[in-house]
C-alpha positions, 0 to 999 in steps of 0.5 A: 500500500502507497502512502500518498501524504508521504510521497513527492514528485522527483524530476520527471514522472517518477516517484520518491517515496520518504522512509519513515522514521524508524522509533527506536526505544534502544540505544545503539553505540559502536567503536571502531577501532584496526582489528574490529567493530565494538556494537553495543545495543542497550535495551530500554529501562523495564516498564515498572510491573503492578502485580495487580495486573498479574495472576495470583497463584492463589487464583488457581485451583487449590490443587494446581497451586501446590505446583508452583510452591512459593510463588504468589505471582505469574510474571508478565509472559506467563500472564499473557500465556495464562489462557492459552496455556491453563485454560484451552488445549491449544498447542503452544510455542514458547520462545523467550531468554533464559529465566524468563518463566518458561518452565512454569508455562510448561507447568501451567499446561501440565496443570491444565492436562491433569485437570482433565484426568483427575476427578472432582474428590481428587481436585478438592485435595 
């Protein structure tokens, strides 16, 4: 699709087309130097995380909570996961940096397997 508001008449009939701005939300620096090229990209400060916007553990069925130990909250993937991966059958793709909760997602659908094979007397212990 042409972005007509962005578009200008070079010589003759043809067309010029601006790149729009790239919005960056990290910081790039680099160094040369004879023998390589330092690159250091610098992510953006994490966003403050309320935890009432995360799901508590003690939300969880009371016997899916004992999975988890001492933990009082999902983290943000593991929120936005939450429904796919407790709440539905949905096969699931996970691909995030080490430490970043991936084990308990893989808990959560263990959780969400297990209730379809347990009964209700099982579940209330």
């Amino acid at each position: 699709m042409l972005d007509y508001a962005r578009q200008r008449r070079g010589a003759g009939d043809s067309q010029v087309f601006e790149k729009p701005e790239e919005k960056k939300d990290y910081i790039v620096s680099t160094e040369d130097n004879d023998e390589y090229r330092f690159v250091q990209i610098t992510p953006p400060p994490k966003k403050a995380i309320d935890k009432k916007d995360l799901i508590a553990i003690s939300s969880l069925p009371v016997w899916a909570q004992k999975a988890f130990g001492s933990t009082t909250h999902l983290n943000t993937i593991q929120t936005k996961v939450f429904p796919a991966a407790f709440q539905s059958k949905r096969n699931l793709l996970i691909s995030a940096p080490t430490g970043s909760g991936k084990t308990n997602i893989a808990m959560l659908t263990v959780m969400s397997e297990i209730s379809h094979h347990i009964t209700d007397h099982q579940k209330a212990t």
